[in-house]
C-alpha positions as CSV (number, residue, x, y, z in Angstrom):
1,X,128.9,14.9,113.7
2,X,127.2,16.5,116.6
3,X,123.6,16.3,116.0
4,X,121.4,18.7,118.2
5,X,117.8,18.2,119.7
6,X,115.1,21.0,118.4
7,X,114.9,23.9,120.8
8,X,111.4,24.9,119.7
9,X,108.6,22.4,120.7
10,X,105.0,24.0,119.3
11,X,101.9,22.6,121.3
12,X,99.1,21.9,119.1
13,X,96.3,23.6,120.5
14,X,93.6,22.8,117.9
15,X,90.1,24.6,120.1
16,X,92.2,27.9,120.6
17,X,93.2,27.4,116.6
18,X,89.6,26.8,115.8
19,X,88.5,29.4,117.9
20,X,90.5,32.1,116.3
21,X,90.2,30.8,113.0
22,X,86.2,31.0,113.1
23,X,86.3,34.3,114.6
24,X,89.0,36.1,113.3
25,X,90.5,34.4,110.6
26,X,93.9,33.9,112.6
27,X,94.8,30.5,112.4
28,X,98.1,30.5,112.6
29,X,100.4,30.6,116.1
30,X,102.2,33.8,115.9
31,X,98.7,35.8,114.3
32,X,97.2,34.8,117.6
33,X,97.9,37.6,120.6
34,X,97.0,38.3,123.9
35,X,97.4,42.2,123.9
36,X,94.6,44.2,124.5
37,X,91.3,44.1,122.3
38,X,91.7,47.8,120.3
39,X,88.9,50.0,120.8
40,X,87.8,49.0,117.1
41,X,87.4,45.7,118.4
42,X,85.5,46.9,121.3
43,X,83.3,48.6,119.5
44,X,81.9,45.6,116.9
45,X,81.8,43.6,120.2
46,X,79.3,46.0,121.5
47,X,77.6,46.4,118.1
48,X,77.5,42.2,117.9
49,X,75.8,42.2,121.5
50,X,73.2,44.7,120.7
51,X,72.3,42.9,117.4
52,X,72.5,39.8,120.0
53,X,69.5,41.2,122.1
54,X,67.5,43.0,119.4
55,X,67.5,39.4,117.5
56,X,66.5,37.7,120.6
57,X,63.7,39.6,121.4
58,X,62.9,39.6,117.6
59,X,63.0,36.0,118.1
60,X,61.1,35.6,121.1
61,X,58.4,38.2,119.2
62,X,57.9,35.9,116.2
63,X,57.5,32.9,118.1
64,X,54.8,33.7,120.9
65,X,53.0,35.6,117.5
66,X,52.4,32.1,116.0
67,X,48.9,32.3,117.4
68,X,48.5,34.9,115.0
69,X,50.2,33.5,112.1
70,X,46.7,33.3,110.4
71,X,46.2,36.7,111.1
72,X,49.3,37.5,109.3
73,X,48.4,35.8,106.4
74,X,45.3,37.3,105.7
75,X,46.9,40.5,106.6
76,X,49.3,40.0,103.5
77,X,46.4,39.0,101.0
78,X,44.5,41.8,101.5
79,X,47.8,44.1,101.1
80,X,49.1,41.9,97.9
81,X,45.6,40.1,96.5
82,X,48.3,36.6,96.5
83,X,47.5,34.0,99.3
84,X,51.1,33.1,100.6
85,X,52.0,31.7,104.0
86,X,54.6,34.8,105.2
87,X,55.3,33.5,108.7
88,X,57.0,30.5,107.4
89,X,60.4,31.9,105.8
90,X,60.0,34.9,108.5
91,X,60.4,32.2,111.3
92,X,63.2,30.6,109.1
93,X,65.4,33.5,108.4
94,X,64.8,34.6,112.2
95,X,66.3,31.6,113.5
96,X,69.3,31.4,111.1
97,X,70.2,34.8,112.1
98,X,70.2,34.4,115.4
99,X,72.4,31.4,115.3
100,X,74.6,32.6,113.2
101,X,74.8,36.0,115.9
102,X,74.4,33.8,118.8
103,X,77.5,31.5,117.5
104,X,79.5,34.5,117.2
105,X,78.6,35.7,120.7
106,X,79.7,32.7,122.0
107,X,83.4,32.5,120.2
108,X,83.3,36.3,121.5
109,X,82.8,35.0,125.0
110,X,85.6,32.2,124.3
111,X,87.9,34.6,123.7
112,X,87.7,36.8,126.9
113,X,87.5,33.6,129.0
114,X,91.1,32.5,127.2
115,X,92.4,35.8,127.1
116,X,92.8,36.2,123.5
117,X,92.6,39.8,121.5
118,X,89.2,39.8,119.7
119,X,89.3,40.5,116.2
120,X,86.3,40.1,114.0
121,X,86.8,39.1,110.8
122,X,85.6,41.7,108.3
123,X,83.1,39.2,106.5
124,X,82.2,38.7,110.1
125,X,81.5,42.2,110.3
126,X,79.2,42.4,107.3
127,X,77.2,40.1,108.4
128,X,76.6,41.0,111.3
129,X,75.9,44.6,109.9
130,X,73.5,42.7,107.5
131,X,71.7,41.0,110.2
132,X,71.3,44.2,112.2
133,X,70.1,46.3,109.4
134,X,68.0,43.1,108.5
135,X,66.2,43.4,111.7
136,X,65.7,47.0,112.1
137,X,63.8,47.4,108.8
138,X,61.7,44.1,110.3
139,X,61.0,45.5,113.5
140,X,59.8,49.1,111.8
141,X,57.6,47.2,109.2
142,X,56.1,45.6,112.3
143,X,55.5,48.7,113.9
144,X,54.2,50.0,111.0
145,X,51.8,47.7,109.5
146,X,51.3,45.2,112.3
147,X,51.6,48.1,115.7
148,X,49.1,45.8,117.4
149,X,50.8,42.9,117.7
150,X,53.7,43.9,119.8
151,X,50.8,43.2,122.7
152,X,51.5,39.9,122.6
153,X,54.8,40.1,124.1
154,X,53.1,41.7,127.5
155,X,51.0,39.0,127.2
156,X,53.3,36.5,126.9
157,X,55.1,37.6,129.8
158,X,52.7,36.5,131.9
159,X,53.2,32.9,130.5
160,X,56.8,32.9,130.6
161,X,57.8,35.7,132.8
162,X,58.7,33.4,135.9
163,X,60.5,30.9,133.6
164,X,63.0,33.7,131.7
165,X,64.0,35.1,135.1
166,X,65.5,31.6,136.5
167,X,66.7,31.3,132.6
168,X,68.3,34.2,132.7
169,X,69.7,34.2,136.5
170,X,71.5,31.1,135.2
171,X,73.0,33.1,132.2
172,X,74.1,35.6,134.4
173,X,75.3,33.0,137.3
174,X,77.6,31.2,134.2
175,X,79.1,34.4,133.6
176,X,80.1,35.1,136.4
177,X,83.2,32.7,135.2
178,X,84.4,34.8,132.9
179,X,83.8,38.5,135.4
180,X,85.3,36.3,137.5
181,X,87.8,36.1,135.5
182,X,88.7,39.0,134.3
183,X,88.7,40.6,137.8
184,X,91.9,38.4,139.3
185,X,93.6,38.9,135.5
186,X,92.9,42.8,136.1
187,X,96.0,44.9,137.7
188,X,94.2,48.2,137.6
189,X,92.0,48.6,140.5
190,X,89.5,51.0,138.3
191,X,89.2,48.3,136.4
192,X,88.1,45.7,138.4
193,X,86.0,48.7,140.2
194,X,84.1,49.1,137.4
195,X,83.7,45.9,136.5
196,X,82.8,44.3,139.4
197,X,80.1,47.6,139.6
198,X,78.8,46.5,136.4
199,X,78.3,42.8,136.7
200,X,76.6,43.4,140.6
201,X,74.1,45.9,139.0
202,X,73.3,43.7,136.1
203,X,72.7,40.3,139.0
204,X,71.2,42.9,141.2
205,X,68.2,43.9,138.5
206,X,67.7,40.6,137.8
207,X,67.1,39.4,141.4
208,X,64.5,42.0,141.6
209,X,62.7,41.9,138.9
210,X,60.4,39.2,140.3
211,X,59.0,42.5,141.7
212,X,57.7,43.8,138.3
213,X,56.3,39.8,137.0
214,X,52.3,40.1,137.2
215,X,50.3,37.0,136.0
216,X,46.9,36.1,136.6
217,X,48.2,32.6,137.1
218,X,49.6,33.3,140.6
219,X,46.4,32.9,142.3
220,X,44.7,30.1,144.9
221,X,43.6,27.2,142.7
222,X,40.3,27.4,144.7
223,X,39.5,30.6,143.1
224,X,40.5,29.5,139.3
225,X,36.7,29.8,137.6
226,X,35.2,27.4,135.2
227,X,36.9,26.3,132.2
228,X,36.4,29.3,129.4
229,X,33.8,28.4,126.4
230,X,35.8,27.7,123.2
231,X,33.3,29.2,120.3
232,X,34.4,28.2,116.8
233,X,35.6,30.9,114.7
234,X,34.5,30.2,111.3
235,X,33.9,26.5,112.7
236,X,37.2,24.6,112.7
237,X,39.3,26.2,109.8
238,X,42.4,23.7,110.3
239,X,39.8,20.7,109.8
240,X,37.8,22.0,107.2
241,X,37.3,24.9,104.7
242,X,36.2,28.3,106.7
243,X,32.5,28.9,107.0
244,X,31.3,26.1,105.2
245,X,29.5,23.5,106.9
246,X,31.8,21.3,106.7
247,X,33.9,23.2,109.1
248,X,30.9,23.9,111.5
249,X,30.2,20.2,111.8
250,X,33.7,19.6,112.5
251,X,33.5,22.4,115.3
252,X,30.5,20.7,117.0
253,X,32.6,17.9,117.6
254,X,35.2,19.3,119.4
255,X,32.1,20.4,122.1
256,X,32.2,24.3,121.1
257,X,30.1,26.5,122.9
258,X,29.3,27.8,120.0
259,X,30.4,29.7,116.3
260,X,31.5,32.9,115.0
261,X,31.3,34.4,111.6
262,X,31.5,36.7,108.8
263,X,28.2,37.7,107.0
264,X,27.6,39.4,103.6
265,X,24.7,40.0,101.6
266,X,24.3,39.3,98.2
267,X,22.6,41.3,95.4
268,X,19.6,39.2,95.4
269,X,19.5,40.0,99.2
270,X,20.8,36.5,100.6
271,X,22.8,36.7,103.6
272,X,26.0,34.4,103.1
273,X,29.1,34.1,105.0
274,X,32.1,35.2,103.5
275,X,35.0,36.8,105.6
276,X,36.9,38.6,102.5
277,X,35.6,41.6,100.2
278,X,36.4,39.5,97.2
279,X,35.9,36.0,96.6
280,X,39.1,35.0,95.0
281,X,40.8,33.6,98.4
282,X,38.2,30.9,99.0
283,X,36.7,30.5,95.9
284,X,37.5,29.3,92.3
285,X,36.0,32.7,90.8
286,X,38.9,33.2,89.2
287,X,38.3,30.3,87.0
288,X,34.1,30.2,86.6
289,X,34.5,34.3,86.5
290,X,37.3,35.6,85.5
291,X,36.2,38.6,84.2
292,X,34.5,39.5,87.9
293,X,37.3,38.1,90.2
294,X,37.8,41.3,91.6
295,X,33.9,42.3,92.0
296,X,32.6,42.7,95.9
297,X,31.4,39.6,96.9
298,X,27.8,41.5,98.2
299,X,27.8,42.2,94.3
300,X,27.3,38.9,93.1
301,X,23.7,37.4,93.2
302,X,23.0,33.9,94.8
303,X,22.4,32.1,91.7
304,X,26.0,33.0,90.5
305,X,27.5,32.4,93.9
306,X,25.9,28.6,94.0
307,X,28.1,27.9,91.1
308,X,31.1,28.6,92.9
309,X,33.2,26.3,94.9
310,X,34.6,27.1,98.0
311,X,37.1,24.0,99.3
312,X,39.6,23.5,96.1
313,X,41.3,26.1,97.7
314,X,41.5,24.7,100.9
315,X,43.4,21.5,99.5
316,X,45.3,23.8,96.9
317,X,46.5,26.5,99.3
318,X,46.8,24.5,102.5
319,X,46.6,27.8,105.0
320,X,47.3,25.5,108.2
321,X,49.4,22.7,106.7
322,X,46.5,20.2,108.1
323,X,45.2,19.4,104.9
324,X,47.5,16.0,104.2
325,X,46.4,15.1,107.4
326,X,42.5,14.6,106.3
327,X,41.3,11.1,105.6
328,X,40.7,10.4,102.3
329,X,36.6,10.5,103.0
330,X,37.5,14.3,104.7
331,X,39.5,15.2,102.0
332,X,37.0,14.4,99.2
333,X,34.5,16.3,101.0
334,X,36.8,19.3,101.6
335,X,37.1,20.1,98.3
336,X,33.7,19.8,97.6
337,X,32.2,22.9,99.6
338,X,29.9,25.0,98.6
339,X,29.6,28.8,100.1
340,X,26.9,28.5,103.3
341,X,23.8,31.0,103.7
342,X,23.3,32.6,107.2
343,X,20.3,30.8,107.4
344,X,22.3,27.3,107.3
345,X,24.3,27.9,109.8
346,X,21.9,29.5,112.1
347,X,19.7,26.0,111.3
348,X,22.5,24.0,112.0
349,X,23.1,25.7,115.4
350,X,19.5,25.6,116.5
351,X,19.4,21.9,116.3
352,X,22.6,21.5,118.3
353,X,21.0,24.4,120.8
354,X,25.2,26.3,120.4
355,X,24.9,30.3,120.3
356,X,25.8,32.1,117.1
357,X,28.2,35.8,117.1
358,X,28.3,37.1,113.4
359,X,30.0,39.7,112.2
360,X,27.7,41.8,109.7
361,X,29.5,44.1,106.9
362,X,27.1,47.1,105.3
363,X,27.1,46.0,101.2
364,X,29.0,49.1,99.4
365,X,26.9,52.0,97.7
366,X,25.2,51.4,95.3
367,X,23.8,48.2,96.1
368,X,20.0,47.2,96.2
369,X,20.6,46.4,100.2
370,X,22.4,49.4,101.5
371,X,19.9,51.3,103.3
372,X,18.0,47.5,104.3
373,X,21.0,45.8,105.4
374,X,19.8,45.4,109.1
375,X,16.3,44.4,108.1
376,X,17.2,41.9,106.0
377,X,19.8,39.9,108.3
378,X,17.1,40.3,111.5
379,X,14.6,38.8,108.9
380,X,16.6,36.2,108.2
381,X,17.4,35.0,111.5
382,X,13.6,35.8,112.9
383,X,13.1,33.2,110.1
384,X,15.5,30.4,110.4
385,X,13.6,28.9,114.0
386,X,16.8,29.9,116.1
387,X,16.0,30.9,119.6
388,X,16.6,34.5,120.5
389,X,18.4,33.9,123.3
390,X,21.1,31.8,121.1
391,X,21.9,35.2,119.2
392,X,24.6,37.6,119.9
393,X,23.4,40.3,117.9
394,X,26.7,42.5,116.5
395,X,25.7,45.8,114.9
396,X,25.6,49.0,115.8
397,X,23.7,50.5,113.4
398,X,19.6,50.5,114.5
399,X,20.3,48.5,117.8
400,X,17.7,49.9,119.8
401,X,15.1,49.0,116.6
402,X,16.2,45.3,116.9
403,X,16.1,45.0,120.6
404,X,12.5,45.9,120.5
405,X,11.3,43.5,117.6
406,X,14.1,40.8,118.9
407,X,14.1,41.8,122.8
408,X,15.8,38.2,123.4
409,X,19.2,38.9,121.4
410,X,22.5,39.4,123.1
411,X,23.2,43.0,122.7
412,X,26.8,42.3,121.4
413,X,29.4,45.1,121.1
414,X,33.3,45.0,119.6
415,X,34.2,48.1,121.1
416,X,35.1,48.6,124.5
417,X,33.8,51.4,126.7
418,X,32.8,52.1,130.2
419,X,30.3,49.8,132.0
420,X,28.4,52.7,132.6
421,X,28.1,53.3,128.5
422,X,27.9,49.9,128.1
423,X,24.8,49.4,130.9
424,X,23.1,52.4,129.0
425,X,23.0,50.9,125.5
426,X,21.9,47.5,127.0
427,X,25.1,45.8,126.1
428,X,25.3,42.5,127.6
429,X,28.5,41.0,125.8
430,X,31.6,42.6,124.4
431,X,33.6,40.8,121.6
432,X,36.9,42.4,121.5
433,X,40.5,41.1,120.2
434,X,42.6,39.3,123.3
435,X,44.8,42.0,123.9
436,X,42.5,44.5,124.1
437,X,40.6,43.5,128.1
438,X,43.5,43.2,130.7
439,X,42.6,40.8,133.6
440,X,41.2,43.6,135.8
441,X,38.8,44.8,133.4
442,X,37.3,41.4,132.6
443,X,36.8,41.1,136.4
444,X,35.3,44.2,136.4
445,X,32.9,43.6,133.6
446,X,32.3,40.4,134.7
447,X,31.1,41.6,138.1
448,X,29.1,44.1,136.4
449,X,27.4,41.4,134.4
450,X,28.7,42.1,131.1
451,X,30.3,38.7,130.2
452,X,33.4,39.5,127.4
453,X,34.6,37.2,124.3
454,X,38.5,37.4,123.1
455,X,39.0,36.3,120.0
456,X,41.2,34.6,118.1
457,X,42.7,32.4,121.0
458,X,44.6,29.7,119.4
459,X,47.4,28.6,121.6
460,X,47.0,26.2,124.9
461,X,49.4,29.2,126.9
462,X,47.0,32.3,125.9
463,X,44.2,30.0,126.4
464,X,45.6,29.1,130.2
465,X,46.4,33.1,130.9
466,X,42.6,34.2,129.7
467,X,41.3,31.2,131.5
468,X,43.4,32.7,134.9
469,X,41.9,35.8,134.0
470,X,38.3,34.7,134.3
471,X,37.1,35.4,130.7
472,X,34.3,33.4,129.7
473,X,34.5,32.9,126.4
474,X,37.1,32.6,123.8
475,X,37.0,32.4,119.6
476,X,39.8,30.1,118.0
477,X,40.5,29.1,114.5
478,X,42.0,25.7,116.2
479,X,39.4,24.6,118.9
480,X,40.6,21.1,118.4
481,X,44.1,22.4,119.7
482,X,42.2,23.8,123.1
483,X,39.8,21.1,123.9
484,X,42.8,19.5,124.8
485,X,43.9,21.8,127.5
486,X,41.6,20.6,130.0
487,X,43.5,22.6,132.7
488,X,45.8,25.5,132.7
489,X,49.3,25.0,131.7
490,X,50.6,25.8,135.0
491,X,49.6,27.6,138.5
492,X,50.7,28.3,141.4
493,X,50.4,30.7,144.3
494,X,52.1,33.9,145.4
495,X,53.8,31.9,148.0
496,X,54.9,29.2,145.8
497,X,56.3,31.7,143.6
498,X,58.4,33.9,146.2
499,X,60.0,30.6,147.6
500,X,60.9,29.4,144.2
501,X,61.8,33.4,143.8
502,X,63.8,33.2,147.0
503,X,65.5,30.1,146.2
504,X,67.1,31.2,142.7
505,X,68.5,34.0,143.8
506,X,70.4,32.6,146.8
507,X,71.6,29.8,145.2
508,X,72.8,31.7,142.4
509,X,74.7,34.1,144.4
510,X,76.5,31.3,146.5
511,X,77.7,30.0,143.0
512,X,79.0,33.1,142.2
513,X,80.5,33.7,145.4
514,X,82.2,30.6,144.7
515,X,83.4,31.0,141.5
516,X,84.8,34.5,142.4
517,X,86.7,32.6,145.1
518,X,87.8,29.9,142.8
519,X,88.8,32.0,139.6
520,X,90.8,34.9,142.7
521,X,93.0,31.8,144.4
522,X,93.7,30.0,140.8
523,X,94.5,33.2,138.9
524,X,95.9,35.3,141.9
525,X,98.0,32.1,142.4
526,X,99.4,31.3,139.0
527,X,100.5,35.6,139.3
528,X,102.6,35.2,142.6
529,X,105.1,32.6,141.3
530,X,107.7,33.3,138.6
531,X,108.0,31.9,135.2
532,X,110.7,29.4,136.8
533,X,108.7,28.4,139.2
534,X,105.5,27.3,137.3
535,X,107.6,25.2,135.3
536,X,109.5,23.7,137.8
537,X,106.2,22.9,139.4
538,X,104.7,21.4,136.3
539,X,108.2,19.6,135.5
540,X,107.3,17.0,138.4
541,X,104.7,15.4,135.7
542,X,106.7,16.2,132.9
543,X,109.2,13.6,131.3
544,X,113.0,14.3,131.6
545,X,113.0,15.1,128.2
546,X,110.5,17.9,129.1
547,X,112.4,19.3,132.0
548,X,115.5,19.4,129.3
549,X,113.4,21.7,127.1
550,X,111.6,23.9,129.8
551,X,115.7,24.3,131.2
552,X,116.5,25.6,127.3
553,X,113.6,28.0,127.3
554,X,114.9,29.6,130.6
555,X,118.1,30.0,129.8
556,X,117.3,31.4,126.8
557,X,115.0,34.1,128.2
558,X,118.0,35.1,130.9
559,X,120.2,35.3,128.1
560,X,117.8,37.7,126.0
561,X,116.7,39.6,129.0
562,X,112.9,39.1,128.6
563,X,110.1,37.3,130.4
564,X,108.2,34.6,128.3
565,X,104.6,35.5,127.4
566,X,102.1,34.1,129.0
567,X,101.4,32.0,126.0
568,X,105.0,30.2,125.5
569,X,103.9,29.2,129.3
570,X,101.1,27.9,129.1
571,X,100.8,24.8,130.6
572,X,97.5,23.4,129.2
573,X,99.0,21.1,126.6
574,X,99.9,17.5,127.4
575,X,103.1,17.0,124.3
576,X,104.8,20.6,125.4
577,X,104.8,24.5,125.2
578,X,104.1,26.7,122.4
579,X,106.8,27.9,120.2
580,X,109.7,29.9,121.2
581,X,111.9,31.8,119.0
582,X,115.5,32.9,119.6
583,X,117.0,34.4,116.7
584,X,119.5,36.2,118.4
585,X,120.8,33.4,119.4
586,X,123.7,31.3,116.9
587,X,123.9,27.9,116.4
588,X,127.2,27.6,118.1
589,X,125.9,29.5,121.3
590,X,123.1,26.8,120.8
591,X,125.2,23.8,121.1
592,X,126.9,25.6,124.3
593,X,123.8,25.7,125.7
594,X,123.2,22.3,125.3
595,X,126.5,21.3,126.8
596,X,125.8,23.3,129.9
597,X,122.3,21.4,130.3
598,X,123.1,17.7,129.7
């Protein structure tokens, strides 16, 4: 009995199986291919890459906004009357999709590098069509409801700008393996043409665009001015319940320079500090008033509003997840606040000798303080000791009547105008949003004597770009976050920056010079030998056994005319070749064969 050694030996190539599994659903050997990728194929590559870049600036978008997380929430109450923390799943959802589309890029990538067809799997395709879609409708609802926010990407830019481009340099620089790669596979010359065009335009923009980076943090550190005031906006509402004086007293200890807030006036004609129109975010209205939940705060009298407490919610609600964090003695006290009169706080101030900015809204018609509103708040703060010059006085309505019975307020204004305006209406401060004074025009106002306030400045890398830019004075929600942030996160001079500049780009293109070289003599090589050749040349570490079998798959392919693909010769494996079949080829014709090797 003549018993005859298996002609077929299958190399178990378990990352190429994975690898086409995941992406395309082809696990087996013979679903795998190394044909052409069909324009089809092409074309949800190219859909998978834009839905690549729009997620990751999506990404990057979301998470530079978390100063303004806050803002986001209070932006959804007053749109749906429900306290909810909306940045929270936002973030979530944000990062799962752009793994998920970031995982497929990759396997996309893996598949050009081996030279393997790509072929999304259609529930591939769906979700990536449900991502896309997904993010559009995100990035419109932005646009539309939140438009000012995109700012903070500009912004942003000038903390991070120097760092993407040597993170993306070195994304391009890896690359270059698989351009590279697909130049010395190419045997069109168009192709590689066009390729090579491509991939050199790309590397080129990115060298330059260095040219484009501005940041006020590229200066001499000799000219970096004093450290910006922090003033406590609403006091210190991560420590403590907002405008309550709790949450002043917890600002004075983190050496403010001094506290922002929201005034209202009640029916009775009591100024009091309450940010929303309604009292059911910080209050427990909804339980000692049901009926009047929805009221105007200003319509409430101060009797009525004394009988309200204003922390439960703090504990219940938990806006900046620092409420656990209290001590025990905090956290009794927290939830035992009581709504604060402007006269309180402008008390509480005085003794500690801090500068107050409030924010005065006009009570709706109808109420017994409409047409007084002005007189009443001066009145109030003419009354409560507080030096003049401690005031930033807000309002525009009757300014020119309050700077002559209170000549010593800061003439305060939110919106921004020329200095000549501003110098004509004896404005002496302007209180605008962060992204609203570039770092020329704080210079500019500065050197005119107008000093500026940005509010709400939350994060230790705005903080450190406003500081470059010479603003004096800040508003945060967390100024326990930035009275840690004794310096600015980083600085260095033009010079610095154009040898560090200099250096990335040079040592990236000697890289890629180098792996061009590299991929041309290993790929160019493996194309000027024949099939017999490579395996000869590998049979010198192969076992005799081996040789036998790479003999077999030679003769065979003489005997059927053809060349083996490129996968039955792929020498990567360490236990043999990939599968070869022969069916023209009879058992008896077999066993010949066999005779003619051994």
């Amino acid at each position: 009995m003549i018993k005859h050694q298996p002609l077929q030996v299958y190399e178990k190539q378990l990352c190429l199986s994975c690898l086409t599994g995941i992406y395309g659903c082809r696990w087996k050997r013979y679903q795998r291919s190394h044909d052409d990728t069909t324009k089809w194929e092409r074309m949800w590559f190219l859909i998978l890459s834009c839905t690549f870049f729009l997620l990751l600036i999506w990404f990057y978008f979301w998470w530079e906004a978390h100063n303004d997380y806050n803002e986001f929430n209070w932006f959804l109450y007053n749109r749906s009357g429900e306290w909810s923390d909306g940045s929270i799943p936002i973030l979530a959802t944000t990062a799962a999709g752009f793994t998920y589309i970031a995982f497929l890029m990759i396997l996309a990538l893996c598949h050009v590098a081996v030279g393997q067809q790509l072929n999304l799997h259609w529930l591939h395709k769906i979700g990536v069509t449900a991502v896309l879609v997904t993010t559009m409708i995100a990035v419109i609802s932005v646009e539309q409801l939140w438009g000012e926010e995109w700012g903070i990407i500009w912004i942003s830019l000038q903390a991070t700008g120097p760092f993407l481009h040597i993170g993306a340099v070195a994304a391009i620089t890896m690359l270059a393996w698989l351009v590279a790669g697909q130049f010395a596979r190419a045997e069109k010359s168009m192709f590689q043409a066009v390729l090579l065009l491509a991939y050199l335009s790309v590397l080129l923009g990115l060298y330059l665009v260095p040219l484009t980076i501005t940041s006020p943090c590229f200066m001499e550190r000799s000219r970096l001015k004093h450290r910006p005031d922090v003033i406590g906006h609403q006091g210190a509402p991560m420590l403590a319940p907002e405008n309550t004086l709790m949450s002043f007293r917890k600002a004075l200890q983190q050496n403010i320079g001094g506290l922002e807030v929201d005034v209202t006036i009640s029916l009775d004609g009591v100024p009091f500090l309450m940010r929303d129109h309604t009292l059911r975010r910080t209050t427990d209205v909804q339980k000692v008033f049901p009926e009047r939940q929805h009221e105007d705060a200003s319509m409430f009298n101060w009797t009525d509003l004394q009988a309200l407490n204003s922390g439960q919610w703090f504990i219940q609600d938990d806006p900046f997840w620092t409420a656990q964090s209290l001590s025990a003695k905090d956290y009794t006290q927290a939830a035992n606040q009581s709504i604060c009169t402007l006269r309180e706080l402008l008390q509480l101030a005085a003794r500690n000798n801090k500068s107050v900015i409030f924010n005065l809204r006009r009570p709706p018609a109808g109420h017994p303080y409409y047409e007084s509103w002005i007189n009443v708040t001066l009145d109030t703060v003419r009354q409560s000791g507080i030096p003049e010059e401690l005031v930033m006085w807000t309002p525009d309505s009757d300014r020119q009547m309050v700077k002559k019975i209170a000549p010593g307020f800061q003439q305060t204004s939110g919106v921004k105008e020329s200095v000549e305006t501003l110098r004509r209406k004896g404005i002496v401060k302007l209180n605008l949003r962060y992204n609203q004074a570039s770092a020329q025009e704080i210079r500019e106002f500065t050197a005119s004597n107008i000093s500026v306030n940005l509010f709400s400045v939350n994060d230790p890398w705005l903080f450190s770009v406003l500081w470059c830019s010479g603003v004096p004075s800040v508003s945060s929600d967390a100024p326990q976050i930035l009275k840690k942030v004794p310096y600015p996160i980083w600085l260095m001079t033009p010079d610095e920056y154009y040898l560090i500049w200099i250096t990335t780009d040079l040592v990236s293109f000697t890289i890629i010079i180098g792996i061009f070289v590299l991929q041309k003599y290993r790929l160019g090589s493996i194309r000027s030998y024949n099939p017999e050749q490579i395996m000869l040349s590998a049979a010198v570490r192969r076992s005799s056994q081996d040789v036998k079998i790479m003999k077999e798959k030679l003769i065979f392919s003489e005997i059927n005319n053809g060349v083996s693909s490129s996968e039955e010769l792929s020498l990567c494996g360490e236990n043999g070749y990939d599968g070869y079949t022969n069916e023209a080829i009879t058992p008896v014709d077999q066993h010949a064969l066999k005779m003619r090797i051994n």
